[in-house]
N, C-alpha and C positions, 0 to 999 in steps of 0.2 A: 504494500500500500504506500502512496505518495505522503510525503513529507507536508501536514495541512498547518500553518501558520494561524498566529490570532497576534495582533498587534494590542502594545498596552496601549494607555489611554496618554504617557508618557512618549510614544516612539512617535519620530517627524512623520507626519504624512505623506510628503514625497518620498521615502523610502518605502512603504506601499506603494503606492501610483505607481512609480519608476520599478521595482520589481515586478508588478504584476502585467505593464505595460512592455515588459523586455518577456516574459513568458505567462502568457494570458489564460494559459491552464491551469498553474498554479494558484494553489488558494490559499489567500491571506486573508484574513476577514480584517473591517477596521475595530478599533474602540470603540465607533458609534453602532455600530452592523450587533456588536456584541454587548453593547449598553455597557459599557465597564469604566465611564467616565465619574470619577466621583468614589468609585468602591475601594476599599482598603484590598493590601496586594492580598488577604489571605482566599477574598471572596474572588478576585482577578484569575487566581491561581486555582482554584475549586472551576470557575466557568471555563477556565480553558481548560481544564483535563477535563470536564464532562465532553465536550467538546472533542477531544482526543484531539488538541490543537497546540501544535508548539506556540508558546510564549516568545515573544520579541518585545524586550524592551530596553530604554536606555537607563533603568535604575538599575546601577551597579551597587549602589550604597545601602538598599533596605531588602532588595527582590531577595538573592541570596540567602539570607538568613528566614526568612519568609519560606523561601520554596526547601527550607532544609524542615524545618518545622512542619510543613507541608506535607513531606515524605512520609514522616511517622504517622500520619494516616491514613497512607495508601501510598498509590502509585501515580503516576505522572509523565505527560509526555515533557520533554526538556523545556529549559528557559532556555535564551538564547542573549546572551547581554551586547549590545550595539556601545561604545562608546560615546559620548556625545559628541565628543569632538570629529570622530570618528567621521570622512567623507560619505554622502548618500551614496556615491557610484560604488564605494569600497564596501560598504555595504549590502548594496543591492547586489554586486557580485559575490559574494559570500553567500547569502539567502541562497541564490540560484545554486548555486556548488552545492550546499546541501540537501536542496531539493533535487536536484537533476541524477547525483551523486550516492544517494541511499534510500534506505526505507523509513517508515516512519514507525517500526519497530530496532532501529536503533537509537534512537530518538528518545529513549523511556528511563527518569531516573536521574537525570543527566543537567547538569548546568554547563554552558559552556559559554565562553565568549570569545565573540571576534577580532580579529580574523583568528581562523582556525590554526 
């Protein structure tokens, strides 16, 4: 199964638009598509693993410790941490590498940030 994306309510939106506009199969849902504007990261992290939807966001500071916490009750598809400073293009070709690149069974469990 394909690598499904859910963007936080934190990550730039032209890093959606521009990935999903570069491979328009792929699915990236927004913050607004997922109503997660406003929610604390634990209820963020509960909608996208219902979801079975990897997380992308640019909180490197609180997400982390949230999606560890997270784990002890249950399982999870990965976070994905973007840098802020971090370019949209470099970005958005990372997203793609992961998607194009594996399954969304490797994906579980998993925090990782970019670039790989």
């Amino acid at each position: 199964m394909s690598v499904r994306f859910q963007a936080d309510a934190n990550l730039r939106n032209r890093i959606v638009a521009a990935t999903i506009r570069r491979e328009p199969t792929l699915e990236f849902a927004t913050a607004s598509q997922a109503g997660l504007a406003g929610l604390p990261d634990p209820e963020v992290l509960a909608i996208a693993a219902k979801a079975g939807r990897v997380l992308v966001t640019h909180d490197l500071k609180t997400m982390p410790k949230h999606f560890a916490d997270f784990l002890q009750t249950g399982t999870s598809p990965d976070v994905v941490l973007v840098p802020q400073r971090m370019p949209s293009q470099v970005a958005v070709e990372e997203l793609i590498l992961i998607w194009a690149a594996s399954d969304a069974d490797e994906w579980v469990n998993r925090i990782s940030r970019i670039p790989l």
